[in-house]
N, C-alpha and C positions, 0 to 999 in steps of 0.2 A: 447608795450610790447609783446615778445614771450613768448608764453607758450606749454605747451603739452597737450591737449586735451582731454578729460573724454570719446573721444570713440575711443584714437590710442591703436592700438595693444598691445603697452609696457603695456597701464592700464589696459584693459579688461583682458589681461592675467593674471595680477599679477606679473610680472616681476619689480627685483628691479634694480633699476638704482645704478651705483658704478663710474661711471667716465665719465665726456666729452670730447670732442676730437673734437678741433676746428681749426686742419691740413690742412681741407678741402677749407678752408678760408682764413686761416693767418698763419704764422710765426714770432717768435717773442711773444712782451707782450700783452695781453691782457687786462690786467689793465692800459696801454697805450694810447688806441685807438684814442682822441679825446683831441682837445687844444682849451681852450680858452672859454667863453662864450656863443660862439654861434655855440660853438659843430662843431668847424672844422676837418675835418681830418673822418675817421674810417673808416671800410671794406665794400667795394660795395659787395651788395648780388642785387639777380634777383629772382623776382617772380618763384617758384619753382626749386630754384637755392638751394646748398647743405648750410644748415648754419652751423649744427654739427654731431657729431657722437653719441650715447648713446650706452655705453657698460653694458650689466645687470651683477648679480651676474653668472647667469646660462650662461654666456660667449656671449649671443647671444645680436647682436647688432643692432640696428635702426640709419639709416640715417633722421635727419629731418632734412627740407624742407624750406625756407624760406618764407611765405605767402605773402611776396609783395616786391615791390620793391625798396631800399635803401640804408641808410648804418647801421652798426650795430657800435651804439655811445657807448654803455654801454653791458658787460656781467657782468651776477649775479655771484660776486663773492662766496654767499654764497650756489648758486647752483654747482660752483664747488667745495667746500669742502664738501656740503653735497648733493649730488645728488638724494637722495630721495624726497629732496623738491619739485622736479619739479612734481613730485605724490602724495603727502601730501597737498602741496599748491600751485596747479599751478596756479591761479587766482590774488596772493598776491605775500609771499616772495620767490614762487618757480619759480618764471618767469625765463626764460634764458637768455635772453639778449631785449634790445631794440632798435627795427631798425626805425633811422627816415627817411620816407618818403617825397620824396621832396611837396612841398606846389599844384607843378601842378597836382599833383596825388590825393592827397586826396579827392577831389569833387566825380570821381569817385569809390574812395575806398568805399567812406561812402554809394553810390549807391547802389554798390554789396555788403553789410550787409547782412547777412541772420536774420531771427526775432530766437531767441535761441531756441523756443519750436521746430521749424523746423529743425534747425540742430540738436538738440537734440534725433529728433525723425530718423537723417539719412538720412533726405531728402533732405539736401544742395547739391546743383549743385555747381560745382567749378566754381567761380566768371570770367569772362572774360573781362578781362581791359586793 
């Protein structure tokens, strides 16, 4: 699961989110994305590759970023009706979407973890995988 992060700009500021914008990526349904079981099909994204757009009330907008590498099987429908979720609950129901990463990746995804109190304090290095 994506989310938005308790030290990106949009939060620190207090900026409210009002609409997503996933052009960057797709065309077409996004409620579409994936058939079958074992989740075939959806949008290749790239480790620091664009995943969305977030447009605030105060017009000002953030591109975020894909943190790894895969596809995006599922976007949170109810983050795009209510966009403030992604600030309210980003941990739970305000997630944005869900990118699964293929099986050879993950060993070293789970490497490059940061422990929370670290990145919390600002200190995470971006992960190189």
């Amino acid at each position: 699961m994506v989310g938005v992060s308790a030290l990106h700009e949009m939060v620190i500021k207090g900026h409210r989110p009002l609409s997503l914008n996933f052009a960057t990526v797709k065309t077409g349904s996004l409620t579409e994305l994936v058939k079958g079981k074992r989740k075939k099909g959806g949008i290749k994204v790239s480790a620091g590759g664009p995943l969305c757009e977030v447009v605030c009330a105060d017009e000002t907008s953030y591109k975020l970023h894909s943190p790894v590498d895969g596809f995006i099987i599922e976007v949170n429908e109810n983050v795009l009706n209510d966009p403030k979720l992604m600030i309210s609950h980003p941990e739970s129901k305000g997630f944005i979407a869900i990118v699964q990463t293929p099986l050879s990746k993950v060993g070293g995804l789970t490497k490059a973890l940061t422990p929370e109190e670290i990145y919390l304090r600002g200190e995470a290095a971006v992960p190189q995988i």
